[in-house]
C-alpha positions in Angstrom: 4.9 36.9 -5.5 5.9 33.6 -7.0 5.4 30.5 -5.6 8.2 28.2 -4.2 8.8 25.2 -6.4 9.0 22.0 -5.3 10.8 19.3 -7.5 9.7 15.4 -6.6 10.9 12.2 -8.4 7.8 10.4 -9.0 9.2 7.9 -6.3 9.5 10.8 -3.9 6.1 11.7 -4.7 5.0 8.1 -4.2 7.0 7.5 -0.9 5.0 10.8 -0.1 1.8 9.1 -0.8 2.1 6.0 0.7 3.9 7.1 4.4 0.7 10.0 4.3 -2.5 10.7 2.6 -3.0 7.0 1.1 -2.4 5.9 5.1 -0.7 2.5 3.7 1.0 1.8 7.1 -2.5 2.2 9.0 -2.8 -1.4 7.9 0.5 -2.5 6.9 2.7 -1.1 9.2 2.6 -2.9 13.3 1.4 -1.0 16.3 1.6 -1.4 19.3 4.5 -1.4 22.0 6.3 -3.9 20.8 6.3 -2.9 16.9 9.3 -1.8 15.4 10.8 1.4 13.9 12.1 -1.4 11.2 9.0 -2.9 10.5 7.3 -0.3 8.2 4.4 -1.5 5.8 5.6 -5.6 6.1 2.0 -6.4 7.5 1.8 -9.8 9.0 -0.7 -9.1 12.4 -4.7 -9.8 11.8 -6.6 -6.8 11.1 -10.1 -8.1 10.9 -11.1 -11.3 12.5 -14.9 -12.5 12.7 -16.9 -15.8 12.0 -16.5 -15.5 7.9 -13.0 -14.6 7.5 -9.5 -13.1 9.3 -7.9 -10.8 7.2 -4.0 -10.7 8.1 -2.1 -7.4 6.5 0.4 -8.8 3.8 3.6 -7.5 3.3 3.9 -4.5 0.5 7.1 -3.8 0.7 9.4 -4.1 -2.1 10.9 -7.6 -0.9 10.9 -10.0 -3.8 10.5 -13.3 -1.0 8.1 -12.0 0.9 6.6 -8.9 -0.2 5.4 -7.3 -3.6 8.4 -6.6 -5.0 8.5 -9.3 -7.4 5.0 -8.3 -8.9 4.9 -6.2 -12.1 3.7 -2.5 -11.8 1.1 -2.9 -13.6 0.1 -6.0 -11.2 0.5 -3.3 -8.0 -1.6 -0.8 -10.2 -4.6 -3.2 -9.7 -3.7 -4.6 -6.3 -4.0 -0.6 -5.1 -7.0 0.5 -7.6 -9.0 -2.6 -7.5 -8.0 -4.8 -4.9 -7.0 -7.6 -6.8 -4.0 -9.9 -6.5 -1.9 -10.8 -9.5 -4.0 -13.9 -10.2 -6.7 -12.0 -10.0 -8.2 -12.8 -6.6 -9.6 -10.2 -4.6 -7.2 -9.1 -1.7 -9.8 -7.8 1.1 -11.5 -7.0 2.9 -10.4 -4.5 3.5 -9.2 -3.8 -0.1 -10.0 -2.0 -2.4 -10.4 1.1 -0.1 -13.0 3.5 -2.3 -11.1 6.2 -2.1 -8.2 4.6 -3.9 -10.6 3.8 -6.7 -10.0 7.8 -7.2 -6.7 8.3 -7.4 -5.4 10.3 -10.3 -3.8 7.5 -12.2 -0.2 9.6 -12.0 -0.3 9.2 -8.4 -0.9 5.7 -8.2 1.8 5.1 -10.7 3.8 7.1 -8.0 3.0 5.0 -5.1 4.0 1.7 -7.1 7.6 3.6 -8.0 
């Protein structure tokens, strides 16, 4: 018997990534009762507050005002597999998440697509 195929555009594969096993809108994405079905992965809300620092939850979506969308893939590459902005500042805490650090590199080139 033959396994089914199943045919992705690397973006489809990447949209796959993000919404699931990456977890993206754990941080990104509002909760809550008065979030919004609209408001998928545009961060804003704190996600760690404590004496050092607050970490607020920037916007990754593919906005070129107020997201990443003006940002070069290679630039989101590094922002997702070392946690560094395009300057070269480090985003987190909470990023770089470890497990991102092992990614296979085609599915992080997904994700950014």
């Amino acid at each position: 018997m033959r396994a089914a195929s199943f045919d992705q555009t690397r973006a489809e594969r990447g949209r796959y990534l993000v919404e699931t096993i990456a977890g993206c809108g754990n941080c990104q994405t509002p909760k809550g009762p008065n979030a919004r079905s609209d408001e998928s992965l545009v961060g804003g809300h704190i996600l760690m507050d404590n004496p050092a620092f607050t970490t607020v939850a920037p916007n990754i979506t593919p906005d070129r005002e107020t997201g990443i969308g003006g940002w070069p893939d290679n630039q989101i590459f590094m922002a997702i597999r070392q946690g560094r902005r395009p300057d070269g500042s480090q985003i987190g805490p909470p990023m770089p998440m470890g497990f991102y650090r092992r990614i296979a590199d085609d599915d992080v080139r997904a994700m950014v697509a």
